[in-house]
TORTORTOR-477614 format. One line per 3 residues: number of its first residue (from 0); for each residue x, y, z of N, C-alpha, C. Coordinates in Angstrom, 1 decimal, decimal comma, m for minus. Layout:
N
NUM> X/Y/Z/X/Y/Z/X/Y/Z; ...
END
This chain:
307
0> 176,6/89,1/137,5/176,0/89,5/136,2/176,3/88,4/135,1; 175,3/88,2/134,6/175,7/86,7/133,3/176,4/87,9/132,5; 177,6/86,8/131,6/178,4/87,8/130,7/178,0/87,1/128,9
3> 178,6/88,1/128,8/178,1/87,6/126,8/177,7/86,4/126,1; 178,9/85,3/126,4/178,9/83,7/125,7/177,5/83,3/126,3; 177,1/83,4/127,6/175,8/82,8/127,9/174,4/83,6/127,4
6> 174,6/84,9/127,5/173,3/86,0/126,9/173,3/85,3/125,4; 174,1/85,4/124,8/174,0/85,3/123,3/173,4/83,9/122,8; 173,8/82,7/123,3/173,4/81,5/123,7/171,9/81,4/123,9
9> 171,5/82,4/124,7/170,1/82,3/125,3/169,4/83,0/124,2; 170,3/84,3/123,6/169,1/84,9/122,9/168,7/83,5/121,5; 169,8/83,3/121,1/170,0/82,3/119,3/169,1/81,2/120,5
12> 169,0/80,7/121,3/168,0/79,3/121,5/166,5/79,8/121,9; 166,1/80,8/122,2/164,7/81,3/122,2/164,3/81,6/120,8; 165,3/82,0/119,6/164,9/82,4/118,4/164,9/81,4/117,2
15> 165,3/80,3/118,1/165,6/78,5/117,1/166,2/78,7/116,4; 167,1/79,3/116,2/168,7/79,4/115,9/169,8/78,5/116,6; 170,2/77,9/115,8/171,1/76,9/116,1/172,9/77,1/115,8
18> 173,5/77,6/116,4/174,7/78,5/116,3/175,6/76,9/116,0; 176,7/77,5/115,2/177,8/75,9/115,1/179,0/76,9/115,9; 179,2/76,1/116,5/180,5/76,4/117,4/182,2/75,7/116,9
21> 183,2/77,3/116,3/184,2/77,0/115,5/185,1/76,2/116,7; 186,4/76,3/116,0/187,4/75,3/116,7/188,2/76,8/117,4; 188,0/77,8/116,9/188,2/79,1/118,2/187,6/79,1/119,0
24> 185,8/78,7/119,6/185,6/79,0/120,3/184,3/80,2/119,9; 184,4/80,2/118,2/183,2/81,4/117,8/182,7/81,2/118,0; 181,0/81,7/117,0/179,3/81,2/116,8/178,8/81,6/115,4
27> 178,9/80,5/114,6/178,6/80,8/113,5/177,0/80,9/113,4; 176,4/82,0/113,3/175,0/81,4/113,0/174,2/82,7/111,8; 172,9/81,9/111,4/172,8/82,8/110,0/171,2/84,3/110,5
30> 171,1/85,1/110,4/170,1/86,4/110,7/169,9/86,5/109,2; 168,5/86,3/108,8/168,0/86,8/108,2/168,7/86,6/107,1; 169,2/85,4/106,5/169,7/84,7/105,1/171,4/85,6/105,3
33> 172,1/86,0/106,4/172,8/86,8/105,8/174,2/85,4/107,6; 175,2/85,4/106,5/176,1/84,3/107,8/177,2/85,2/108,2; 176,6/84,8/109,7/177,5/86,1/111,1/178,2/84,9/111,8
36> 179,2/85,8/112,4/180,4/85,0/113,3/180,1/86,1/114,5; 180,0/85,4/115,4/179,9/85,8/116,7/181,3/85,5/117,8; 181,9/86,8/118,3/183,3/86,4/118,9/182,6/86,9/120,3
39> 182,3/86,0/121,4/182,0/86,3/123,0/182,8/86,0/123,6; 183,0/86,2/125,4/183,7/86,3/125,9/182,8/85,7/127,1; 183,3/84,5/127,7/183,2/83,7/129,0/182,5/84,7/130,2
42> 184,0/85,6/130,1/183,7/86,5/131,4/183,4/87,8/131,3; 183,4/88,6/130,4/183,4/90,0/129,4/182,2/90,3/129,1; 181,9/91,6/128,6/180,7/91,6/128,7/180,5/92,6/127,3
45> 181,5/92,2/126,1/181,7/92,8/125,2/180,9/91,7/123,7; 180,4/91,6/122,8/180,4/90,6/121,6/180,7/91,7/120,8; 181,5/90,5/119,7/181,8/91,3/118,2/181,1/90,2/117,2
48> 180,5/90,6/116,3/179,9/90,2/115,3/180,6/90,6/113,9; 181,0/89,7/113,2/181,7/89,9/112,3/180,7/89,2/110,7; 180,9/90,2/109,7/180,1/89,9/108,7/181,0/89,7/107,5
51> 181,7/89,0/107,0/182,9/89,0/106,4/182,7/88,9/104,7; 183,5/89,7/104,5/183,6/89,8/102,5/182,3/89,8/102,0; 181,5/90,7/102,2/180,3/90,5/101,7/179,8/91,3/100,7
54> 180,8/92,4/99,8/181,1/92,9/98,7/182,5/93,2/98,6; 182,5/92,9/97,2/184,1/93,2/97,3/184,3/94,1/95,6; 185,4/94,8/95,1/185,5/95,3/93,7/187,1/94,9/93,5
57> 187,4/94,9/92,5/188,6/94,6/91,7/189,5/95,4/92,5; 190,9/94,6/92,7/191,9/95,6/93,4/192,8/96,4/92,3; 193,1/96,0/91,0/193,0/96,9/89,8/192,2/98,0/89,7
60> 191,5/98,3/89,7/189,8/99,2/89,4/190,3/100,4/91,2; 191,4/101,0/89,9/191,8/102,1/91,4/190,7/103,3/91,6; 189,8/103,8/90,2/188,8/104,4/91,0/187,7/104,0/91,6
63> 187,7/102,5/91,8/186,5/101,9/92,5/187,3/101,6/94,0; 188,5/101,1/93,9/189,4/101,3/95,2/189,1/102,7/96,2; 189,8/103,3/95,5/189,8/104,4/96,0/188,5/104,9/96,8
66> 187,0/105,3/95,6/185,9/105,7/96,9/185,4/104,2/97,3; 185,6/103,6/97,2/185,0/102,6/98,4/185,8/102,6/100,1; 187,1/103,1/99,7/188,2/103,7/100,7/187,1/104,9/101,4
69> 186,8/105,7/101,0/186,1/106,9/101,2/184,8/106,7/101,8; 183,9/105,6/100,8/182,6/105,8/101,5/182,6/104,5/102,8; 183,5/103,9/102,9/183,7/103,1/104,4/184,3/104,1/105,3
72> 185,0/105,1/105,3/185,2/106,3/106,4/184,1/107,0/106,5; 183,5/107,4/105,6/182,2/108,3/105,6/180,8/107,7/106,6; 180,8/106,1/106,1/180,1/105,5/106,8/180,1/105,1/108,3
75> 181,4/104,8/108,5/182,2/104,3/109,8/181,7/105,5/110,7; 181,5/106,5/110,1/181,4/107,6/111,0/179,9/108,3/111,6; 179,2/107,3/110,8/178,1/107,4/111,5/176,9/105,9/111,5
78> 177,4/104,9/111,6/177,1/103,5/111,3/177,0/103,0/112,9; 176,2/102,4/113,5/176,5/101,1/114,8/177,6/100,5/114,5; 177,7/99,4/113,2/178,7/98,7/113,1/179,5/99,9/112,2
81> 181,0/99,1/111,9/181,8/99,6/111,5/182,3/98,5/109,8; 183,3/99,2/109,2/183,8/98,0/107,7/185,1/98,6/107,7; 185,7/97,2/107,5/187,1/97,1/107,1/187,3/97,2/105,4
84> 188,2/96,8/105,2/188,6/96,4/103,7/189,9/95,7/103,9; 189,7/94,3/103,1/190,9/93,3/102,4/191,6/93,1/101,3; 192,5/92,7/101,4/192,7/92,9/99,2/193,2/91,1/99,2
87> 192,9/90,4/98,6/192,2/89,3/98,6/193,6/89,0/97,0; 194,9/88,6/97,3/195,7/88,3/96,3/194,9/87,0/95,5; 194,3/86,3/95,8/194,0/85,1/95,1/192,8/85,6/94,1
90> 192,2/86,0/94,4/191,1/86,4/93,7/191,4/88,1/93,2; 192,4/88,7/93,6/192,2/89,9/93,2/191,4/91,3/93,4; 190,6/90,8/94,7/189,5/91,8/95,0/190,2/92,4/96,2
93> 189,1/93,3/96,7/189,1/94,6/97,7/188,0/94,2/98,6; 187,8/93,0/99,7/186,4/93,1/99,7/186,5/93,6/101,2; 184,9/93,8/101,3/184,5/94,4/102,5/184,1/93,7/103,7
96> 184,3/94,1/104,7/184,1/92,7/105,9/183,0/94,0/107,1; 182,1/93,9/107,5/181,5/94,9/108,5/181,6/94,3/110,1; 182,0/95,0/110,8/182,2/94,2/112,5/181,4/95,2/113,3
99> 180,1/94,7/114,2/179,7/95,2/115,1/180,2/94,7/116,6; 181,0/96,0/117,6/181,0/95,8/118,5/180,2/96,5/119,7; 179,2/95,6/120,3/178,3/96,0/121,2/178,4/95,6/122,6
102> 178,2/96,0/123,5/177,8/95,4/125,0/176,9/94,1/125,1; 176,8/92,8/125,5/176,2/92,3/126,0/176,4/91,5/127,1; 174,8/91,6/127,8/175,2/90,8/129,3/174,0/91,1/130,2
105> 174,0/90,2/130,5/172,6/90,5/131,7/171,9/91,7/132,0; 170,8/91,7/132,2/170,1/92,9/132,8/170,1/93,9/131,8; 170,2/93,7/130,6/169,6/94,8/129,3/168,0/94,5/129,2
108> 167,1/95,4/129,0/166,2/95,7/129,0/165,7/95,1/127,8; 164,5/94,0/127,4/164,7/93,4/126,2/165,5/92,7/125,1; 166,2/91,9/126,1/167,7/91,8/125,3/167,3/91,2/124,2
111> 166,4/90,6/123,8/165,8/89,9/122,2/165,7/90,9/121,4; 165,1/92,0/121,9/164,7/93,3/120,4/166,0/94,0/120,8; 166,9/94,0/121,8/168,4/95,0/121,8/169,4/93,9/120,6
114> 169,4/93,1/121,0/170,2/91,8/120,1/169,7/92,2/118,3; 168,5/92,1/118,3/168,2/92,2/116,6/168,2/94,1/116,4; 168,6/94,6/117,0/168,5/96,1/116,3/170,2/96,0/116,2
117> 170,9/95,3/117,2/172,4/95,4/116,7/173,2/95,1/115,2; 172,3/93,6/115,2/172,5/93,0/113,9/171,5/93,6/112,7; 170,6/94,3/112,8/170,0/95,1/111,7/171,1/96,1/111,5
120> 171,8/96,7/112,6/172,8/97,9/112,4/173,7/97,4/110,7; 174,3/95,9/110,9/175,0/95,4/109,9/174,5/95,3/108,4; 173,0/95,2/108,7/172,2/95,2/107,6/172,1/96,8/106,4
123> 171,9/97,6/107,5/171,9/99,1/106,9/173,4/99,5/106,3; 174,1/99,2/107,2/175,9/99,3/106,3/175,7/98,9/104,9; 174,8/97,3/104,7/175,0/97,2/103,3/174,7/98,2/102,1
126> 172,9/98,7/103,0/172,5/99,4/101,8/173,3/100,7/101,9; 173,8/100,9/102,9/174,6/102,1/102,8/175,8/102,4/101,6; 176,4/101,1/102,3/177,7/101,3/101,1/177,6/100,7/99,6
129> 176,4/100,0/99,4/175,9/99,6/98,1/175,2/100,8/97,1; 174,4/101,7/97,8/173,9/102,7/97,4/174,8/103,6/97,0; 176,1/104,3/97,9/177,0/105,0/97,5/178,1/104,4/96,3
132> 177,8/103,2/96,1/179,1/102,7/95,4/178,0/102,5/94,2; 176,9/102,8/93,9/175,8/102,4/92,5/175,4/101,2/92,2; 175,6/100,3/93,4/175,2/99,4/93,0/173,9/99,2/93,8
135> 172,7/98,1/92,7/171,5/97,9/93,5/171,7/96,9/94,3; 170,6/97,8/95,3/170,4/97,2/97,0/168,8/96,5/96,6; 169,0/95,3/96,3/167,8/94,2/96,0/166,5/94,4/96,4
138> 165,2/93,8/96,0/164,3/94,1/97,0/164,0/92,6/97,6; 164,8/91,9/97,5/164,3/90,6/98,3/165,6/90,8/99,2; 166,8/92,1/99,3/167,4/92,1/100,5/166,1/93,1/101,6
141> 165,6/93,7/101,3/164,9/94,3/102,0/164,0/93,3/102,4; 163,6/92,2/101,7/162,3/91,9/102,6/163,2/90,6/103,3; 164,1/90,0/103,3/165,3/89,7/104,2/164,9/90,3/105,9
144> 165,1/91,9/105,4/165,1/92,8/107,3/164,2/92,5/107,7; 162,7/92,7/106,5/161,3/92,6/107,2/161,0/91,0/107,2; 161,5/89,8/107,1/161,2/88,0/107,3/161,8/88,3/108,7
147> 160,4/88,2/109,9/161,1/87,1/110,8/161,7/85,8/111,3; 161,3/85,2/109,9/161,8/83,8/109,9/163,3/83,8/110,0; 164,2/82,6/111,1/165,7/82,2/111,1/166,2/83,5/112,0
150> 165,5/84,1/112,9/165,8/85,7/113,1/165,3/85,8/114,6; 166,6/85,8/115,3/166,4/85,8/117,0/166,3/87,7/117,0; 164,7/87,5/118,0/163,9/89,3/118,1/163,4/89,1/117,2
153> 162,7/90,3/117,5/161,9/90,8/116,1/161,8/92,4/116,0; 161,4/93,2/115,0/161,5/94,7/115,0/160,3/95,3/115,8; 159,4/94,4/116,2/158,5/94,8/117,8/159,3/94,6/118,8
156> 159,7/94,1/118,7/160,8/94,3/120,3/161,8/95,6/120,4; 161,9/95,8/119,7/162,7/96,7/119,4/162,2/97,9/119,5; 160,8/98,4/119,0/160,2/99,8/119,5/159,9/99,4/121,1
159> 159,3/98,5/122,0/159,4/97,9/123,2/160,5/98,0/124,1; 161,8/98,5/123,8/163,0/98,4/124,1/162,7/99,9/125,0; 163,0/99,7/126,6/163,2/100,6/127,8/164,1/101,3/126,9
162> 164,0/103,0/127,4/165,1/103,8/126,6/165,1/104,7/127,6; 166,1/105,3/128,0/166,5/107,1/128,8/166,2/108,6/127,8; 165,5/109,1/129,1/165,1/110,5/127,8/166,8/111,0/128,2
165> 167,2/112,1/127,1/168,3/112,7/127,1/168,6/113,3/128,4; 167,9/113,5/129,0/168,0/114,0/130,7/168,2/113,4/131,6; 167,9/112,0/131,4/168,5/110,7/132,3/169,4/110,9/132,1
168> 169,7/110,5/130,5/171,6/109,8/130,8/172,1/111,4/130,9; 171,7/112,6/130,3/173,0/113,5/130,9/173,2/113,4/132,4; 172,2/113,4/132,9/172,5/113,4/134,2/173,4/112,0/134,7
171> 173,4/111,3/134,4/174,4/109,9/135,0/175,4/110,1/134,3; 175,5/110,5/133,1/176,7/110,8/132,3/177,6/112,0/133,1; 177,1/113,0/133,4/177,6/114,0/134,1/178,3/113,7/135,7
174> 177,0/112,6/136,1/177,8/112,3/137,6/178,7/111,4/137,2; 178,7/110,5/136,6/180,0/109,8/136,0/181,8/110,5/135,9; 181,1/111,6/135,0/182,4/112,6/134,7/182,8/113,1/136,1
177> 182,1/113,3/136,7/182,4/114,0/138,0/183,2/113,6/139,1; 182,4/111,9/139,0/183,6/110,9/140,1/185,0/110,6/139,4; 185,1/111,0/138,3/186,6/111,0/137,6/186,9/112,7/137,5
180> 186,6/113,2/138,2/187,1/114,8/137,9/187,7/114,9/136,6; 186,6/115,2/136,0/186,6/115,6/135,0/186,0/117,1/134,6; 186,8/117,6/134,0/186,0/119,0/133,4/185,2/119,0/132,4
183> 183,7/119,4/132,5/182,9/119,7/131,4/182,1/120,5/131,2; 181,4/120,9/130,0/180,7/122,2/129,9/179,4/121,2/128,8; 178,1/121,4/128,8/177,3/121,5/127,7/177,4/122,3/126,8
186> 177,9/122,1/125,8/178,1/123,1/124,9/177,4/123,3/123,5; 176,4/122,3/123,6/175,1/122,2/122,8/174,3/121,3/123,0; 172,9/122,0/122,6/171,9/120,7/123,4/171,8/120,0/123,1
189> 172,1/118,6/124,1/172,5/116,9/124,2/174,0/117,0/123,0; 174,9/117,6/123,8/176,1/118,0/123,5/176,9/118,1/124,8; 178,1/117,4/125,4/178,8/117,4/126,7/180,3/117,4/125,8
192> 180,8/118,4/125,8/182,5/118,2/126,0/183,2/118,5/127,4; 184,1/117,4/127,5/185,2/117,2/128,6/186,5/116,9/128,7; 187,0/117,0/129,1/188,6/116,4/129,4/188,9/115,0/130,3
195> 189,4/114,5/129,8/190,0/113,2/130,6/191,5/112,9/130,4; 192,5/112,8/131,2/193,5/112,8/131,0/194,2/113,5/129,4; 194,1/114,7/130,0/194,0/116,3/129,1/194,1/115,7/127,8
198> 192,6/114,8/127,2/192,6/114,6/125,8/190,7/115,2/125,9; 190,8/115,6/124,5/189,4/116,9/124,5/187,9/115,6/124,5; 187,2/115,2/124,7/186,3/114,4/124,2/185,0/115,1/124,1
201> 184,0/114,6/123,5/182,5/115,2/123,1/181,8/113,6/123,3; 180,9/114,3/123,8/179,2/113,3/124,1/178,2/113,5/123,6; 177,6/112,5/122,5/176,7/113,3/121,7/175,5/112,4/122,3
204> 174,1/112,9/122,8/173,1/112,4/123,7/171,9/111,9/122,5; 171,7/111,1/122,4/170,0/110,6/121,8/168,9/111,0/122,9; 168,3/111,4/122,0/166,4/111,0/123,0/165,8/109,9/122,6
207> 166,4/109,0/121,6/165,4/108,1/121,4/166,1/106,9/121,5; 167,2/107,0/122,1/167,8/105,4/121,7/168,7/105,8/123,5; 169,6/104,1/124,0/170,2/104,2/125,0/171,5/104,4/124,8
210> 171,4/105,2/123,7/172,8/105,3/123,5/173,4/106,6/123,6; 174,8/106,7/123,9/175,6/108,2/123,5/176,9/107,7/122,9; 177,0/108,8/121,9/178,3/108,7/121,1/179,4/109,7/121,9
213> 180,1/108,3/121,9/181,9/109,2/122,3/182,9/109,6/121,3; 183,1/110,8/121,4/183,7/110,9/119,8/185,2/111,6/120,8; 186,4/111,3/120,3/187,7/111,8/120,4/188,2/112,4/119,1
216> 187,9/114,2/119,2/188,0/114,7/117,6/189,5/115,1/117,2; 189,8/114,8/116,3/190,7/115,5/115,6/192,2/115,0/115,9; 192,6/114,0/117,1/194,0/113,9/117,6/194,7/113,6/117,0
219> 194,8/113,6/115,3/195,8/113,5/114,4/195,4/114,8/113,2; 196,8/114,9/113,0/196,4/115,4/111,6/197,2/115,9/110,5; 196,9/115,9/109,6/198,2/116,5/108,2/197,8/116,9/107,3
222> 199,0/116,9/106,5/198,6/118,2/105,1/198,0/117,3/104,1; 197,3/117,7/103,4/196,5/117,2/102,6/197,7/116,6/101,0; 198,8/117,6/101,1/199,7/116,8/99,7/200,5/115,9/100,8
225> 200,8/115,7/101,8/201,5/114,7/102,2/200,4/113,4/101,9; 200,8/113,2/100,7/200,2/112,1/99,6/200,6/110,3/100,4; 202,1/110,1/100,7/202,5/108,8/101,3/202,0/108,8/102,3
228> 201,9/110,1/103,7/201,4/110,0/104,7/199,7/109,3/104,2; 198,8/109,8/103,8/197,6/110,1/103,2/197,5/108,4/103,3; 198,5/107,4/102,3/198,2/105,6/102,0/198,7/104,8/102,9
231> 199,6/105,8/103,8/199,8/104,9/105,4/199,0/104,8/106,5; 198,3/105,9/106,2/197,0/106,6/107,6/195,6/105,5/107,0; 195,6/105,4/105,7/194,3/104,6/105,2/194,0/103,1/105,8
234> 195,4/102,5/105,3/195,7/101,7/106,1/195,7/101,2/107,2; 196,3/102,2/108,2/196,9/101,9/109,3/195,3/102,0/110,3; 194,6/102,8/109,9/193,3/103,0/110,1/192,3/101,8/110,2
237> 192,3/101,4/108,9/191,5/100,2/108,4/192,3/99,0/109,3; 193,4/98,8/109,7/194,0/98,0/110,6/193,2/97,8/112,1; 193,3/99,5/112,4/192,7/99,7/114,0/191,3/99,1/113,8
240> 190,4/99,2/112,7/189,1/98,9/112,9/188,8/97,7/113,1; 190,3/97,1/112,2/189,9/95,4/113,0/189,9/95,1/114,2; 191,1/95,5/114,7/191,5/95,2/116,1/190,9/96,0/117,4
243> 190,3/97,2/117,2/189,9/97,8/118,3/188,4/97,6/118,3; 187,7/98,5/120,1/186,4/98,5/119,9/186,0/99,6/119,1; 186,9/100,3/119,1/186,6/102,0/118,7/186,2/102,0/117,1
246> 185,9/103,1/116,8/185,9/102,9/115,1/186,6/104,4/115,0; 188,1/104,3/114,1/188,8/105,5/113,6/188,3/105,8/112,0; 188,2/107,0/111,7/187,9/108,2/110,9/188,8/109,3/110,1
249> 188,7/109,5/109,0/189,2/110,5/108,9/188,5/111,2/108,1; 189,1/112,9/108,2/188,0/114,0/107,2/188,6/114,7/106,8; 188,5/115,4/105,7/189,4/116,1/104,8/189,0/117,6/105,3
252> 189,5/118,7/105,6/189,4/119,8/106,0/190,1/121,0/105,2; 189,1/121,4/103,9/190,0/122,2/102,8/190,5/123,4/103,2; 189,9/123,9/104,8/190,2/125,3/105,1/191,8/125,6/105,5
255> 191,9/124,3/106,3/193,1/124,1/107,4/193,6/123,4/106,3; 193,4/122,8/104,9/194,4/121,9/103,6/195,2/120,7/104,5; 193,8/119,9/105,9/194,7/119,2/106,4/193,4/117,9/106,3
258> 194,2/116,8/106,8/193,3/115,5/106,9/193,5/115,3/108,4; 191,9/115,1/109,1/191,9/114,8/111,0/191,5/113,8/110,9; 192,2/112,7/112,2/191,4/111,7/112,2/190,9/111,6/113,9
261> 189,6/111,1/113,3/188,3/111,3/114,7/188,5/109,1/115,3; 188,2/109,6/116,4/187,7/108,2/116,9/186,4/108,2/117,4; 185,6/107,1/117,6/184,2/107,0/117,9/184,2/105,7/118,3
264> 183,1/106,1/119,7/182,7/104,3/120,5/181,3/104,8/121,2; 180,6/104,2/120,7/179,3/104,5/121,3/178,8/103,7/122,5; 178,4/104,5/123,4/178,2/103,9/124,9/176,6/103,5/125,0
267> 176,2/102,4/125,9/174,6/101,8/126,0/174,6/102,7/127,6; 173,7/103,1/128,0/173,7/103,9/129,3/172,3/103,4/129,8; 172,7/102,3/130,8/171,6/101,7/131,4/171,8/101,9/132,9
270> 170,1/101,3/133,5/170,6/101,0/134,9/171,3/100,0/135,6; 171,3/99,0/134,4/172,0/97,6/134,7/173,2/97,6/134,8; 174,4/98,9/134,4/175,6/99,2/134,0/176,4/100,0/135,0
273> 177,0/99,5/135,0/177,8/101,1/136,1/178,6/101,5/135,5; 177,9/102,8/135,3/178,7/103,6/134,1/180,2/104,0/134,3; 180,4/104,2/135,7/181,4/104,9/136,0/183,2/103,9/135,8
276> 182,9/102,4/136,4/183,3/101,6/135,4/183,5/101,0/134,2; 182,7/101,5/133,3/182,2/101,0/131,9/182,9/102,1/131,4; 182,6/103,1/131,5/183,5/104,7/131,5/185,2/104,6/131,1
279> 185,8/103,9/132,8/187,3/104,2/132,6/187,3/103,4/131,4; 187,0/101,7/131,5/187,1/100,8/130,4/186,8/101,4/128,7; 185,9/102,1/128,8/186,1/102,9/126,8/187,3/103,9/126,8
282> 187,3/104,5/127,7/188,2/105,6/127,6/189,6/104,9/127,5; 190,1/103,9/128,2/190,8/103,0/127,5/192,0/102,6/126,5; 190,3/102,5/125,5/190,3/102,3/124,5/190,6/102,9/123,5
285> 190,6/104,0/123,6/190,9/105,4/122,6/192,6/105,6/123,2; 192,7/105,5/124,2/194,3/106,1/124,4/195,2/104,8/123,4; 194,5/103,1/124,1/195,7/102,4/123,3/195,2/102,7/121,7
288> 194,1/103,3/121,5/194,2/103,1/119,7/195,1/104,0/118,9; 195,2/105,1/120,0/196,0/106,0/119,7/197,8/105,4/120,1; 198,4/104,9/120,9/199,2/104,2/120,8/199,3/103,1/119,8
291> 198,5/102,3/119,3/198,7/101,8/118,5/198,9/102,3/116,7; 198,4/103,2/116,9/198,1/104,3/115,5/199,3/104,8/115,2; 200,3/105,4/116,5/201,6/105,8/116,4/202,5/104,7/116,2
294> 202,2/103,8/116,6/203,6/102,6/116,6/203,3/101,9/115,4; 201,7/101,7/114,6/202,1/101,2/113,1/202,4/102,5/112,1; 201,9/103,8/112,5/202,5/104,3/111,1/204,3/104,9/111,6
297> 204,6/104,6/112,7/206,0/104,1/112,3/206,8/103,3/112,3; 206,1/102,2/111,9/206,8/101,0/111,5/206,5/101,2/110,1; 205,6/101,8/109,6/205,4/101,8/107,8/206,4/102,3/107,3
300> 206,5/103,8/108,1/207,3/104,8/107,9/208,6/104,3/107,5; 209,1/103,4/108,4/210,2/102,6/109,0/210,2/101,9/107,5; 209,6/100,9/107,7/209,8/100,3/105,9/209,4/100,9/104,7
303> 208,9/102,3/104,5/209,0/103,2/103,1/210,3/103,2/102,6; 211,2/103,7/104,0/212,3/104,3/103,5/213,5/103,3/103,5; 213,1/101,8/104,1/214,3/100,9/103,5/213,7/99,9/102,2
306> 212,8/100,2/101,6/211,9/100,1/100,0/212,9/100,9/99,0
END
């Protein structure tokens, strides 16, 4: 199977895109007037695309801090790509960096229109979190999405894009679960909850796209006045989003007066794929995020109380 660094290569030189290659090893190259960093992997069959500081607000301006904290969880939770936040001592800002992590690698079906619907994913974050924050979303950024010009794919490839009706992938999704004995139940339509190493998960099925959402609900949680817990979990969160593939969440729950935090990694469910491997590998990823989640907010913990 060709893996990422060569796909990605192939798609940016069919689209005359000319990628500059860092001294890491990145791909700096520009979509649609907007400059992406591309992190691939030789043998891997994972890319991250990274869109960095591309709004930012005063780190003073605690109630602009604060919901832009809010509307990047709100978002994260239902976005392709995902956003961090930096606080930027020299300049004084809070800015926002967005990272899409997707599959790439041989045998995707249209990989030219799958490649530009990933990176449009980055695009909609903007107007997302520009809109909720009051600020205007341009109209020469809109016609940015609609210029094919500097722009490997086009949004015809993209309606073109081979897709599974919800009945495909349940069914492969289900045999999947099955060769890992796993327990599950449909518990709403294009809706799969199961167990995998007795942690609860949910599958949420599209009909119109190759994708299904993995969601890991609720495996943390606390009281709503545990206020210091509340600015270690923000953090410690926005940390994981850098570092993992997963994107962590949290929601405020007035009934239970507690705060849950969700994880989510969305799966491509092809025939090119073997799901059943691709499978253990996400699932993974949620256990170390959760290891990791526990071991930084007790190192925070750890240094509150010698502060």
């Amino acid at each position: 199977m060709t893996h990422s660094r060569e796909v990605l290569l192939d798609i940016l030189k069919r689209g005359g895109v000319e990628p500059e290659q860092t001294e890491d090893g990145r791909y700096r190259f520009v979509y649609k007037n907007e400059h992406l960093m591309a992190e691939v992997s030789e043998t891997g069959n994972l890319m991250r695309i990274f869109d960095y500081t591309w709004y930012g607000v005063s780190r003073w301006d605690v109630e602009k801090v604060t919901h832009l904290q809010q509307v990047i969880s709100l978002c994260n939770t239902s976005s392709r790509a995902k956003s961090v936040y930096v606080f930027d001592d020299e300049d004084d800002e809070m800015n926002v960096t967005t990272i899409l992590v997707t599959p790439l690698m041989g045998g995707i079906p249209n990989v030219d229109g799958y490649f530009a619907a990933q990176l449009d994913s980055i695009l909609d974050v903007h107007r997302i979190i520009l809109k909720e924050m009051g600020e205007p979303y341009e109209e020469e950024e809109e016609e940015k999405k609609d210029s094919p010009e500097d722009s490997p794919g086009t949004d015809d490839n993209v309606e073109q894009m081979e897709v599974k009706t919800s009945m495909e992938m349940k069914g492969e999704i289900i045999r999947a679960l099955e060769s890992l004995n796993c327990q599950w139940e449909e518990s709403a339509p294009e809706v799969i909850t199961f167990e995998y190493q007795a942690e609860s998960f949910i599958l949420q099925l599209s009909e119109d796209t190759c994708y299904a959402t993995l969601i890991d609900p609720s495996w943390y949680s606390f009281s709503i006045d545990d206020i210091e817990q509340l600015s270690m979990m923000k953090d410690v969160i926005n940390d994981l989003n850098w570092y993992f593939s997963t994107t962590a969440s949290y929601s405020r729950y007035d009934k239970q007066k507690e705060f849950h935090i969700h994880t989510y990694l969305q799966l491509l469910v092809l025939d090119s794929i073997d799901l059943r491997t691709y499978f253990i590998e996400t699932m993974r990823e949620f256990f170390l995020t959760h290891h990791r989640f526990y071991k930084m907010m007790a190192e925070r913990m750890v240094d509150n109380k010698e502060k």
